[in-house]
Residue, then its C-alpha position, 0 to 999 in steps of 0.5 A: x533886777x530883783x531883790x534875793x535876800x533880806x537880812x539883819x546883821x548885829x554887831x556888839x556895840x559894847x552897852x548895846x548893840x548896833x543893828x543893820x538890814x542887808x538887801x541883795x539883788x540878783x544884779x550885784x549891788x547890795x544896799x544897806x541900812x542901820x536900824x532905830x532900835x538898840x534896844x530890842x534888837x531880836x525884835x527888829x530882826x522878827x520884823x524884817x523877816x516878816x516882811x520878806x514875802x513882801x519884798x523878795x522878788x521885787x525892782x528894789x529901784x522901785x522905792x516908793x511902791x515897796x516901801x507903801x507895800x510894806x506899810x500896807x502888809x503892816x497895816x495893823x502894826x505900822x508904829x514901834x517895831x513895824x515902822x523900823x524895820x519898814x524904815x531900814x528896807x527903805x533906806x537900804x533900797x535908796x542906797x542901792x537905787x543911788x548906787x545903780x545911779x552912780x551918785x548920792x542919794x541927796x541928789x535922787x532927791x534934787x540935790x544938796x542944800x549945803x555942803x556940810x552940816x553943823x554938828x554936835x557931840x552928844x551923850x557928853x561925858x556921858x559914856x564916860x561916866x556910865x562905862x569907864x571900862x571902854x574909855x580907859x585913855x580918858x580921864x576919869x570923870x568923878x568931880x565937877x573939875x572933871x566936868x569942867x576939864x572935858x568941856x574944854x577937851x570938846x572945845x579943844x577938839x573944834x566942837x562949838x556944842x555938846x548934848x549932855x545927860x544927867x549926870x551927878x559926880x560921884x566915885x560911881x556917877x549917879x544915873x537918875x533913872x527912876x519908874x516914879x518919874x518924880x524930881x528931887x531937890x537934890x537932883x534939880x541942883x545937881x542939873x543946874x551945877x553940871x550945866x553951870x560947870x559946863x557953862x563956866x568951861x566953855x563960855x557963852x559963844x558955845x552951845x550946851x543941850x540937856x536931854x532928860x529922856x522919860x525921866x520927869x513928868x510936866x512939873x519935873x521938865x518944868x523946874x529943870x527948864x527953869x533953873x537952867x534958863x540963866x545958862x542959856x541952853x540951845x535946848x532942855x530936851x525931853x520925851x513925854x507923848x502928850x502934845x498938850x503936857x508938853x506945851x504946858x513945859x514949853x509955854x512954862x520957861x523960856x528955856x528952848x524945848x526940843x522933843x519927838x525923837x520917840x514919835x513915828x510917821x507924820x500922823x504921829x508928829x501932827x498934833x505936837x506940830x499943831x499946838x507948836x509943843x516945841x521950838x526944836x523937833x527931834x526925827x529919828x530918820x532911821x526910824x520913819x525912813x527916808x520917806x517919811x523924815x522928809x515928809x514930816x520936816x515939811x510939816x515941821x517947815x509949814x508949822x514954822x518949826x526947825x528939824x534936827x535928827x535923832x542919831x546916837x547910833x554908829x557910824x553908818x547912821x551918821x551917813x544916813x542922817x547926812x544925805x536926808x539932812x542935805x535936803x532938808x530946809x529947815x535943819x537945825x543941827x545934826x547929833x553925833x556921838x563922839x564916844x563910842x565902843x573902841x572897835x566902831x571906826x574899823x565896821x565901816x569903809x570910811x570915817x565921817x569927815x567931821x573938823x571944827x564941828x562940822x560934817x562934810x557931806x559924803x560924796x560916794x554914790x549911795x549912802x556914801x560908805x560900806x559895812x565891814x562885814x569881816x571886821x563886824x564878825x569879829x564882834x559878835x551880838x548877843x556875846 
């Protein structure tokens, strides 16, 4: 068996877009995989096409070889864009090398370590806020009571923790996205009465999460990290890519610091790892790839740190998450998005099994659901 054809598929995602790599075989089976960049999606695609010759041809059962042949074709371009698009071949091959085996791909790898996964709803209330015009059926979110009014919807919908942004109500919510990074009182309080909203809704057998993206340098994370430390956080989540700042912000508050979904490859994750920067360490599995996530959750396991994957994609990257998840020891918590564009449910073959917070682990061979591939038509990207 061969590989024939390496392609990338958009599909509009509203705000963005959802990107997968396809890979054909002249055998019939097909696999794919969701990649880690929303962002710069023509990106992606550039990368994947030059990484063709070096996959077409090739056993796609062969995992391991391809994906060191890939890295080595990219040998001078193995982070950012390079790794992703590495990262998404890879995956796409173990989902067909678990659907030439007949079975999951957490059993290529020695199988299941639990049979669900605690899950949290992230980006709470903030696509909502952000994009109302694809939430019309949900109450808008102006007011502190509205706030409040949805935390007891995430209760009400079986969750036991959400992930918020920072979000200061308004008529038009404010969006705290600045080039300067500074923090203004203003802000710093609006943080601490969302939090504490969230807190009075959902009581103290409930975890809450922030994350603050690149918004702040050390002193804002750490006047963040502290106002909220009387509401008990699971984690104030943050991106800086200094280890020795971020340890100032963990060292500085007893609020629990989660970081990293940015970094790529184990080399990356090492000296934050080290120094012990964070309580929590954040991979994007659709960034480093089966492969890599594993190897970095091991080094994060030496150093005595719990994982969590980075996954505010669609669907398809959910299923992804779950089978590296399922062997993954020292897991924490896995990330969802409960909100989404209104059409994400129709691009796949089958839905997350997800009750009371947690996701039952998927059972089909490979990866454990298709693309659509007539229903993504239908949502064409760039619009």
């Amino acid at each position: 068996m061969k590989i024939t054809k390496v392609s990338t598929i958009f599909c509009d995602a509203g705000w963005r877009a959802f990107v997968y790599v396809k890979v054909e075989t002249d055998g019939g089976l097909v696999g794919y995989a969701e990649c880690a960049d929303t962002r710069t999606p023509f990106g992606i695609a550039g990368a994947v096409r030059d990484l063709e010759p070096t996959v077409i041809g090739k056993d796609p059962l062969a995992v391991e070889r391809t994906y060191a042949e890939m890295m080595a074709a990219f040998q001078q371009n193995q982070d950012g864009i390079g790794r992703k698009a590495i990262a998404a071949i890879e995956v796409a091959l173990w989902d067909i090398k678990a659907k030439y085996h007949n079975v999951p791909l957490y059993e290529l790898f020695g199988g299941p370590l639990r049979d669900s996964i605690r899950v949290y709803w992230s980006h709470f209330g903030t696509y909502r806020s952000r994009t109302p015009e694809y939430f019309k059926n949900a109450p808008p979110l102006k007011t502190m009571d509205d706030y409040y009014n949805l935390a007891k919807e995430a209760v009400a919908r079986g969750y036991t923790a959400f992930k918020t942004n920072i979000l200061i109500p308004g008529a038009a919510p404010r969006r705290v996205r600045g080039f300067d990074q500074n923090i203004d009182f203003a802000t710093l309080k609006g943080i601490e009465n969302l939090i504490s909203t969230f807190r009075q809704a959902v009581g103290e057998n409930f975890d809450i999460m922030i994350d603050l993206n690149f918004n702040f340098k050390t002193d804002g994370y750490i006047q963040v990290a502290r106002i909220l430390e009387p509401y008990h956080p699971m984690w104030v989540e943050l991106d800086i890519y200094d280890p020795t700042a971020l340890l100032r912000i963990h060292q500085a508050s007893s609020s629990p610091i989660c970081s990293n979904e940015c970094i790529g490859g184990m080399k990356g994750f090492a000296p934050y790892l080290e120094n012990h920067s964070v309580d929590y360490c954040m991979i994007d599995q659709l960034e480093n790839g089966y492969i890599e996530s594993r190897r970095i959750a091991a080094l994060a396991d030496m150093y005595e740190t719990m994982v969590a994957p980075h996954n505010y994609y669609s669907h398809f990257a959910t299923f992804q998450n779950a089978q590296w998840a399922a062997v993954v020891p020292n897991l924490k918590i896995m990330e969802t998005d409960f909100d989404s564009a209104p059409w994400r449910d129709d691009i796949i073959t089958v839905l997350p099994d997800i009750k009371n917070g947690m996701l039952t682990l998927p059972k089909k061979p490979g990866i454990g659901a298709e693309l659509n591939e007539k229903e993504i038509a239908k949502h064409p990207w760039p619009k």
